[in-house]
C-alpha positions as CSV (number, residue, x, y, z in Angstrom):
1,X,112.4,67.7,126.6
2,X,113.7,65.9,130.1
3,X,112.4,65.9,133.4
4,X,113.0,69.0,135.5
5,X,115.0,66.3,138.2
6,X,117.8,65.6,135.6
7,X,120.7,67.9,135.6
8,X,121.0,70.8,133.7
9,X,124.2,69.2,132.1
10,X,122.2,65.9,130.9
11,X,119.9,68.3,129.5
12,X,122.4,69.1,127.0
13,X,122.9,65.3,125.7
14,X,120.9,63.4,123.4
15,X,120.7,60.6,124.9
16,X,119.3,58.5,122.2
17,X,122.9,59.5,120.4
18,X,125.2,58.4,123.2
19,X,123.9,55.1,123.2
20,X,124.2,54.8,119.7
21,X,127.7,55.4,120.3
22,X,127.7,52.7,122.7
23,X,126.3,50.4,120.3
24,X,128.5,51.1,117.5
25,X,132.3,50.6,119.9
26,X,130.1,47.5,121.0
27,X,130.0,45.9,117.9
28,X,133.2,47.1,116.4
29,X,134.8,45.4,119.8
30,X,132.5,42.3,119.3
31,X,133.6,42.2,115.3
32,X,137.4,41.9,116.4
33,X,137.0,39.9,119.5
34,X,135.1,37.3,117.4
35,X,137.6,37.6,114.6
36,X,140.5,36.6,117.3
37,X,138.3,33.4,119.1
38,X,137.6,32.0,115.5
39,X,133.9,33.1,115.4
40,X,132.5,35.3,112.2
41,X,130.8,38.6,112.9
42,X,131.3,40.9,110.2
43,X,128.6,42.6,110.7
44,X,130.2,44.1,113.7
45,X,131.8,46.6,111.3
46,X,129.0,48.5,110.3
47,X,129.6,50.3,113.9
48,X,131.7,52.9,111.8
49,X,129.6,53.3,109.5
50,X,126.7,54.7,112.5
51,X,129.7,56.9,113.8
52,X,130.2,58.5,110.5
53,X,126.6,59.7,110.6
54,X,126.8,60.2,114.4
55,X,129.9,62.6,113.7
56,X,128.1,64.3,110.6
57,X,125.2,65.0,112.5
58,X,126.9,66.2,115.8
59,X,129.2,68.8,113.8
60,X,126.2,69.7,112.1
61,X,124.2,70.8,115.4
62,X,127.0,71.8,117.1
63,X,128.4,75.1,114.6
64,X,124.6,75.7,114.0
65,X,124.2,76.1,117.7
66,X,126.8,78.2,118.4
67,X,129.0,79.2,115.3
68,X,132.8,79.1,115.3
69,X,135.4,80.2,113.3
70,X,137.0,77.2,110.9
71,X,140.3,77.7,113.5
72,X,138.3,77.1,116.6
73,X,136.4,74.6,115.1
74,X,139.9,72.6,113.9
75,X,141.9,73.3,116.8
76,X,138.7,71.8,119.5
77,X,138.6,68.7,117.3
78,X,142.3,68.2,117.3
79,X,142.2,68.5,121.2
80,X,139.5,66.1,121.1
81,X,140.8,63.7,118.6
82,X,144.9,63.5,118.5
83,X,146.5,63.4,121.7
84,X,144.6,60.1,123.0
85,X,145.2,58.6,119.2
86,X,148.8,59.9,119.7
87,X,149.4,58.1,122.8
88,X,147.7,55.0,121.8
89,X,150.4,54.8,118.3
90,X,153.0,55.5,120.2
91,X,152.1,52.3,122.8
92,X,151.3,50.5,119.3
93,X,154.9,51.4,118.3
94,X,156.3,50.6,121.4
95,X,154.8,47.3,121.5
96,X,156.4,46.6,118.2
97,X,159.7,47.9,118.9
98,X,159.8,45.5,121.9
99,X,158.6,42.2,119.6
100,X,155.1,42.0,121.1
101,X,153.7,42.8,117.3
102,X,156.0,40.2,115.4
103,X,153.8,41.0,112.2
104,X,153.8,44.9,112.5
105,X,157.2,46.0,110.5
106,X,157.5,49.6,111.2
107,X,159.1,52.9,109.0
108,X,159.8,56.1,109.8
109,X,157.3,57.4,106.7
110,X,154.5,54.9,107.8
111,X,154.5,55.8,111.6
112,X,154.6,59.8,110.5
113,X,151.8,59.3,107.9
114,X,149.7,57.4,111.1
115,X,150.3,60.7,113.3
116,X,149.1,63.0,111.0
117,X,146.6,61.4,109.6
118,X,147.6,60.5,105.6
119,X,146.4,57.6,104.3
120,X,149.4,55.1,103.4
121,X,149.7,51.8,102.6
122,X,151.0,49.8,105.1
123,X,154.3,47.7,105.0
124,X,153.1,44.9,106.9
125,X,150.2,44.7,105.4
126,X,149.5,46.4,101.9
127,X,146.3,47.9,103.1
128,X,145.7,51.4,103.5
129,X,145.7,50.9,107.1
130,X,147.8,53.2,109.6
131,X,150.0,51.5,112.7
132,X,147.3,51.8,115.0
133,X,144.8,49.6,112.1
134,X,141.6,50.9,113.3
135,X,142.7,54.8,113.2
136,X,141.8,54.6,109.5
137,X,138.6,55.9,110.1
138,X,140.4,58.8,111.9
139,X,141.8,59.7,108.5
140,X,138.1,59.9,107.1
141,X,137.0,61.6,110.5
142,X,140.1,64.3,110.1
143,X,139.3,64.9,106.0
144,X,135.9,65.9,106.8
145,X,136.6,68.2,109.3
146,X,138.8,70.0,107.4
147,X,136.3,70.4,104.8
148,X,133.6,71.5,106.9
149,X,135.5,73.9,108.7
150,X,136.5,75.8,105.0
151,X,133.2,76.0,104.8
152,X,132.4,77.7,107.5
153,X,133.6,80.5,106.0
154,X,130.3,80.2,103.2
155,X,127.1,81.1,104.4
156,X,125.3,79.1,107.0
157,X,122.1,78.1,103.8
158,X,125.0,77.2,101.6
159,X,127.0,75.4,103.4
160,X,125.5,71.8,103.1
161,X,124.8,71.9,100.0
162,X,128.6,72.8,99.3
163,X,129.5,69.6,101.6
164,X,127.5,67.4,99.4
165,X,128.9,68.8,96.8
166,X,132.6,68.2,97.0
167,X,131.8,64.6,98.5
168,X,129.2,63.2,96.1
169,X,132.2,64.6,93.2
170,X,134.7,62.7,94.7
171,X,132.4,59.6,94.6
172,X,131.8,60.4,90.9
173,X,135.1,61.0,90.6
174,X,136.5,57.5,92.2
175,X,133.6,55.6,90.2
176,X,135.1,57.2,87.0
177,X,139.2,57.0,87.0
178,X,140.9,53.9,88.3
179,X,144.2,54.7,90.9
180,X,146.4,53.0,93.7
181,X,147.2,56.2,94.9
182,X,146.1,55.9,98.6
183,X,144.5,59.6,99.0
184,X,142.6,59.1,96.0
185,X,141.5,55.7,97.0
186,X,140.5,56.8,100.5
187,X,138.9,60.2,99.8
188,X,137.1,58.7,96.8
189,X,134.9,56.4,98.5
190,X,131.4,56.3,99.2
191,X,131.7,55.9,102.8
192,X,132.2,59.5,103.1
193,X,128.8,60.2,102.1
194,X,127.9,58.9,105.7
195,X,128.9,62.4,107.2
196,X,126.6,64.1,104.7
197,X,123.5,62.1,105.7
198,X,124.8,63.0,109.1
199,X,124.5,66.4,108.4
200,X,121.2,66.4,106.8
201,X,119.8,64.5,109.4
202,X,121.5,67.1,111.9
203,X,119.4,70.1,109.5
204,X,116.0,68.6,109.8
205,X,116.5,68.1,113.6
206,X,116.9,71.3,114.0
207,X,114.1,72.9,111.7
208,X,110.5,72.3,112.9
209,X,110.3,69.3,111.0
210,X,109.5,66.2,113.5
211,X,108.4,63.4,111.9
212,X,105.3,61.0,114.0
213,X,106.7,58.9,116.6
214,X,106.0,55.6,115.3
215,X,107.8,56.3,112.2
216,X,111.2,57.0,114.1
217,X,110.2,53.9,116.3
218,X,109.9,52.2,112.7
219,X,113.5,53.1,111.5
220,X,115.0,52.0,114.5
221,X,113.2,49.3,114.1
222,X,114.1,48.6,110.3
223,X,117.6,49.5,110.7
224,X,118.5,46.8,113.6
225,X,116.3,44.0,111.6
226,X,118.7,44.8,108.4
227,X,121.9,44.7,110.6
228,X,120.6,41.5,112.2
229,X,119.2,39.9,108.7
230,X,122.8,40.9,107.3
231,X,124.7,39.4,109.9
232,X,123.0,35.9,110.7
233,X,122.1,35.4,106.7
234,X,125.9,36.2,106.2
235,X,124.5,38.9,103.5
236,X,127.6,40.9,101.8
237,X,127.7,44.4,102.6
238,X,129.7,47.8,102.1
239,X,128.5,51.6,102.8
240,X,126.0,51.4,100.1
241,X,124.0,48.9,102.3
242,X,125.4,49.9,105.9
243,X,125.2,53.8,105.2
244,X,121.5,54.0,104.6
245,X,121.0,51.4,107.7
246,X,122.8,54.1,110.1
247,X,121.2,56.9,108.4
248,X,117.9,55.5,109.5
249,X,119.1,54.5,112.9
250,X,120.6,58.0,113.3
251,X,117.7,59.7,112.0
252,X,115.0,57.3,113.9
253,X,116.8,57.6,117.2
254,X,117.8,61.8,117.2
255,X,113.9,62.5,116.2
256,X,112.8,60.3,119.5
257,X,114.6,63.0,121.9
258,X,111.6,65.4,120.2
259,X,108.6,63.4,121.4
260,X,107.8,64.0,125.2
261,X,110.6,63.6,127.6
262,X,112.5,62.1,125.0
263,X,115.2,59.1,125.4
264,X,115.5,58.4,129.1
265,X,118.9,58.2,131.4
266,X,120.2,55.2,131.7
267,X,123.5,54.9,133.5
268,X,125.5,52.5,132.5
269,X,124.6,53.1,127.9
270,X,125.5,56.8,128.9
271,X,128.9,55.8,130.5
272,X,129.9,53.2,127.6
273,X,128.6,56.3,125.0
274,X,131.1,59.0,126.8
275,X,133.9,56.4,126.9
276,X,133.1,54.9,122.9
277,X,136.4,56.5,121.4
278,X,138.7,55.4,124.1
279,X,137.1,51.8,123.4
280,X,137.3,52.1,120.4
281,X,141.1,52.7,120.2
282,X,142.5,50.6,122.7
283,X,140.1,47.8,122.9
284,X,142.5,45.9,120.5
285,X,145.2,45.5,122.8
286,X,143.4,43.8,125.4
287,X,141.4,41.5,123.1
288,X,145.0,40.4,121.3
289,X,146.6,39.9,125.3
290,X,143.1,37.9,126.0
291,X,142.9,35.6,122.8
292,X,146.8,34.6,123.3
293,X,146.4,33.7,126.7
294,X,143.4,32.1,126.3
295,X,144.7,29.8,123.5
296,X,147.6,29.2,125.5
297,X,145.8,27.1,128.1
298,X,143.1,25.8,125.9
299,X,140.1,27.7,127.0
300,X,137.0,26.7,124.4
301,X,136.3,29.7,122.2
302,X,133.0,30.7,123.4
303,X,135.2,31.7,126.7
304,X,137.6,33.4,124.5
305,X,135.1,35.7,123.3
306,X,133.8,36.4,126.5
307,X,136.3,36.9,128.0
308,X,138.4,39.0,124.8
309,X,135.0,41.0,124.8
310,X,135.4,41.9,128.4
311,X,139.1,42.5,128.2
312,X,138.7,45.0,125.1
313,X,135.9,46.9,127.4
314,X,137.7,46.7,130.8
315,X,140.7,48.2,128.8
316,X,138.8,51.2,126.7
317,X,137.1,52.1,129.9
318,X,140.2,52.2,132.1
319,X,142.0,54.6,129.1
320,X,138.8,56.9,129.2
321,X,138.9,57.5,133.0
322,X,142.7,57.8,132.9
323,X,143.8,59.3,129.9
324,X,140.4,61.0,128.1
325,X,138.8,62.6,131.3
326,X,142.0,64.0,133.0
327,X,143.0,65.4,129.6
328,X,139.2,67.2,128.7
329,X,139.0,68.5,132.4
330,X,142.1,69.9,131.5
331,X,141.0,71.6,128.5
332,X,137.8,72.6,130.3
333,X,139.6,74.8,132.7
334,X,141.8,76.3,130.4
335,X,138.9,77.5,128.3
336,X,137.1,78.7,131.7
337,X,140.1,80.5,132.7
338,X,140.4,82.0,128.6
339,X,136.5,83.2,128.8
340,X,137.4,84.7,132.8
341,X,140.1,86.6,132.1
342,X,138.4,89.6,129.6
343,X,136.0,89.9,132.3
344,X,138.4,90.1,135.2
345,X,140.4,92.7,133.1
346,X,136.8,94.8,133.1
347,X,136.5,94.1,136.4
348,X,139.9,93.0,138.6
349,X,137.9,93.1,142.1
350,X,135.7,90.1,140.1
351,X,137.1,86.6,142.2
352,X,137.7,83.5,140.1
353,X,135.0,81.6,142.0
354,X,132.3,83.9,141.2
């Protein structure tokens, strides 16, 4: 599927998914770093809406691969997931606490429903938004994968359809009764179909089903000329438009990697892939330090955006080599020392660098 010269640890990436993952902390960064310079691009929002699918599909793959228990599976994601959101609450809170966020008001209830996760309503606010705003997707992200891990525990041809299930009811189920309750409100929505079409898209890669090249050529296609027609026709849009736009992206660009050598190396979309969640989460900061300062001394607001845009990168790529990668080579040596030490106790002549 790559050439022989790549690395056999590239040959485990789809590469055609990592810059997806680019794209979509791209345009959530461009979305709010137009939003502060005065500029529309609501558009930009729809990035979640491709990670949804993204994360469906990957989970998908990844148990089908190489099955885990619903623990393992749950306690890897939490590794993966809370302690950089964690860290950047608690600079959220600190921020606040010292008067940089006049708006944000802060209680005890709020910031412990942020940390683990339970959709609230926020006091500053009203909206079911946690202290760190864009970490509501990390309630959706954290409800699904408690769902798919129970049902792990079902058998491997069930277990989609059980998924799909429970999610298209709670649709059904939000479209029928009317609440302000905030887990019903959030858990109800058809967003969360995304990470079934995720998953389904994550099955059929994996059977022998490959659809012809041009026609995953034409969803890509498709997909980015409906983003683009919604965005400079100023076109409303929810998940019901957005979802099917990522499924087809999604599904276009994981079917390329099975034609030929696939999607190609490139550098720098790989880098900006690996570091899209520490972008995602701290990109705000920056772009809020960049808009003051560049309202402050009258820069035009093309500059602003520019500049907020490079900011809110700069910062989500200095968190990822400083924060993310220390703290997964971390956990990658302590699961290499876990799977050395049964077979040093069958062999204890057996050295460590072997």
């Amino acid at each position: 599927m790559t050439s022989p010269a790549i690395p056999e640890a590239r040959r485990e990436t789809l590469y055609g998914i990592q810059y997806l993952r680019a794209f979509a902390a791209l345009a959530v960064l461009a979305f709010h770093a137009a939003e502060r310079s005065g500029y529309a691009f609501a558009i930009g929002a729809a990035g979640v809406d491709v990670f949804f699918v993204i994360s469906g599909f990957i989970m998908w793959v990844i148990v089908e691969r190489r099955p885990v228990s619903p623990g393992h599976f749950l306690r890897e994601r939490i590794r993966r997931i809370v302690p950089i959101y964690w860290l950047a609450t608690g600079v959220m809170v600190a921020g606040a606490l010292a008067g940089l966020f006049p708006n944000l008001v802060l209680t005890a209830s709020h910031i412990f429903a942020s940390l683990f996760f339970v959709p609230t309503r926020s006091p500053s606010t009203g909206e079911l938004w946690p202290v760190l705003v864009q970490g509501w997707t990390l309630n959706y992200e954290m409800f699904f994968y408690a769902v798919f891990a129970s049902c792990l525990l079902l058998p491997g041809r069930v277990r989609l359809a059980v998924v799909a299930a429970i999610f298209v009811s709670l649709v059904a189920l939000g479209f029928m009764v009317e609440s302000d309750n905030a887990l019903f409100a959030t858990y109800t929505r058809p967003i969360i179909l995304e990470f079934v079409a995720g998953m389904m898209i994550g099955r059929l890669w994996l059977s022998r089903h490959v659809p012809p090249r041009w026609l995953a050529l034409a969803l890509i296609v498709a997909a980015f000329a409906g983003f683009a027609a919604i965005g400079i026709l100023k076109l409303p849009f929810d998940e019901w438009t957005c979802g099917p736009l990522a499924a087809a992206l999604v599904y276009g660009t994981a079917f390329l990697e099975k034609h030929g050598r696939g999607v190609p190396f490139a550098k720098v979309p790989a880098l900006l892939g690996s570091a899209s969640y520490s972008i995602y989460l701290w990109h705000t900061f920056a772009i809020s330090v960049a808009a003051k300062a560049g309202g402050a001394v009258g820069l035009a607001p093309p500059i602003i955006f520019v500049t907020s845009m490079c900011a809110g990168l700069a910062a989500g790529l200095c968190a990822y080599v400083v924060c993310e990668q220390p703290l997964l080579r971390s956990r990658g040596k302590l699961l290499a020392q876990r799977r050395l030490l049964p077979s040093m106790r069958r062999n204890p002549l057996r050295a460590p660098s072997d």
